[in-house]
N, C-alpha and C positions, 0 to 999 in steps of 0.2 A: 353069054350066060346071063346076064345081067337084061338083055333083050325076054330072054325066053322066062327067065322069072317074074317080069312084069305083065308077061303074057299072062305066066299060068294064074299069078295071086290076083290080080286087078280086072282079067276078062273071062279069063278061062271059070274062078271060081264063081262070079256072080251069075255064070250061066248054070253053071253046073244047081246052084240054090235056086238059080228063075225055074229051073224045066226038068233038075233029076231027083231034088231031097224034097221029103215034107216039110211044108212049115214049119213044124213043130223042133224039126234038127237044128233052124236057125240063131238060137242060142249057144249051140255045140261047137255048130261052124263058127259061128263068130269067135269064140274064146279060147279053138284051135287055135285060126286064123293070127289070134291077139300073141297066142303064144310060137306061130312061126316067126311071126314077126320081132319077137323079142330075139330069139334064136338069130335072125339074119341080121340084126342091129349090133346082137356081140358082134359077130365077124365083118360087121362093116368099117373101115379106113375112117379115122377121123371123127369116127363116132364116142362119144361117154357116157353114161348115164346122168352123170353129175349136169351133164347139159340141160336135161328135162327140168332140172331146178330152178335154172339159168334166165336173165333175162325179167323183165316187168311187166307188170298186168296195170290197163286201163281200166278202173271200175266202172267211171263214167262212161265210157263208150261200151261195156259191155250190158249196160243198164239202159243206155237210149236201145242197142240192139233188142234186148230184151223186150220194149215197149211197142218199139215198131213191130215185131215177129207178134206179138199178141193182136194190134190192130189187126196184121195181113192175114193170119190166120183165122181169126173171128171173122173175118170176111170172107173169106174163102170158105168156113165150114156153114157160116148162113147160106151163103151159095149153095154147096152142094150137100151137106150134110146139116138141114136146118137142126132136123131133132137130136141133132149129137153137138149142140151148142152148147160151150161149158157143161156138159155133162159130168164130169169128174166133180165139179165145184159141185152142182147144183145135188147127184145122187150120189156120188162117192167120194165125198171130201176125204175122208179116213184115211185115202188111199197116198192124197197125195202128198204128206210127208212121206213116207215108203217112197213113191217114186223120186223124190227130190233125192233122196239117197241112192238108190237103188240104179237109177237109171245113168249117173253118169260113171259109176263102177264098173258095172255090167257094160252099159252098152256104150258112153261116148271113150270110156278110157282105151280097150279096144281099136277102136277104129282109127281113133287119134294116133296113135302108137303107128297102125300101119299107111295112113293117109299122112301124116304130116314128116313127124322124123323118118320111120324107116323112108317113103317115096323120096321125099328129098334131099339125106345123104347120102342112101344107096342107088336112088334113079334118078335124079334130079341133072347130074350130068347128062344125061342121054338126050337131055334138051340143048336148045340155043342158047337159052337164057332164062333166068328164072321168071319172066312176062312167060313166056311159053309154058313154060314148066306148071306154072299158076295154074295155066289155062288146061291143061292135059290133067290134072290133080284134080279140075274139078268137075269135068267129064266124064274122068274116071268114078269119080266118090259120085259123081249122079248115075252110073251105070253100075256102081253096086249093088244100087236098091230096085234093079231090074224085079226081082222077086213081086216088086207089090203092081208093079204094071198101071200104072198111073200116072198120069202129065202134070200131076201137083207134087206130086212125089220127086218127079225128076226136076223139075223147076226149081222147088225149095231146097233139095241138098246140091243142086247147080250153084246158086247164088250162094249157099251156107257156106260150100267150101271155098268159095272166094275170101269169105270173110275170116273164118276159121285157117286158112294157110298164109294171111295176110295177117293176121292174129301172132300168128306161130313164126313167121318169119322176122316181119316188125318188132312182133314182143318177146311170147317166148313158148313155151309146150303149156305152163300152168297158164296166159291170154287164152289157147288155142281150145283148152280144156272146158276154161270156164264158159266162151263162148258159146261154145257147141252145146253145152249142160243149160242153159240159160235157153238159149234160143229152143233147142228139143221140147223143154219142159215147158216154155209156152203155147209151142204147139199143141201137146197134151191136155195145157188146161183150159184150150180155146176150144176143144172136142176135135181138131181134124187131126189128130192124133191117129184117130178112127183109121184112116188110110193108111198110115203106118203099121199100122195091124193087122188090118183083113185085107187090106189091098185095094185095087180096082174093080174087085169084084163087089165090094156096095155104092158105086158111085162112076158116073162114066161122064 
């Protein structure tokens, strides 16, 4: 059972978003998605809520991360997205305190929920060891963003969720949280944001 649940929530659905729902449902699915996962946390062994509190956050290392993802990303979107360079800064500043809120509610609380605790106390055994398990977490969390069909896309939530379940294990769900909300939002204001949004379809 436990096989087949990881099938459906981590392969089955990100196909189902890459090739049968509109973009636009992607909000929906996701906050489904946030709330089966809450649902299969209750009934998972060994799990508490009180956990998510659990644990210490590194500022300093979430702040070098922070810097590095803004270099790699300003580079990457001069690359392929020169004209969408800091573009939030430069035409829509207004925007991004909204997103500094908005975005790790909505979309990194979510993911985190079903990527880090639920996969690792409820599938995380199904691995060797948690090296492996790492490694399968973050294959999977780059093959959820199948939808945007891009080789920057899958690269950068490849290495994110290395960091971000290394975050989560090391430290605790609130490291894993902040990371991911830091790093996302530099992408954003670096403009390659832009892939995350409309996909591979403006940039190949």
């Amino acid at each position: 059972m436990r096989w087949l649940e990881l099938a459906i929530l981590f392969v089955g659905l990100p196909i189902v978003m890459a090739y049968a729902i509109d973009p636009s449902w992607m909000w929906i699915v996701l906050l489904s998605a946030g709330l089966v996962a809450i649902v299969l946390l209750y009934f998972t062994e060994g799990f508490t809520w009180h956990s998510l509190r659990q644990g210490t956050i590194n500022w300093r290392a979430s702040a070098i991360l922070g810097i590095v993802t803004l270099v790699i990303a300003s580079v990457l979107c001069w690359w392929l997205l020169p004209d969408r360079l800091f573009f939030l800064a430069r035409e829509r500043w207004y925007l991004l305190p909204i997103l500094a809120v908005a975005y790790p509610i909505i979309l990194v609380l979510p993911q985190e929920l079903i990527f880090r605790p639920l996969f690792f106390k409820r599938y995380g055994g199904l691995f060797g060891n948690e090296t492996q398990a790492i490694w399968v977490n973050a294959i999977l969390f780059s093959f959820a963003h199948l939808m945007y069909f891009h080789w920057v896309v899958f690269a950068m939530t490849f290495v994110g969720s290395f960091i971000f379940a290394r975050g989560y294990l090391r430290g605790s769900f609130p490291q894993a949280m902040l990371d991911h909300s830091i790093a996302g939002l530099m992408v954003f204001v670096s403009g390659l944001g832009w892939l995350f949004y409309s996909g591979g379809n403006v940039a190949h």
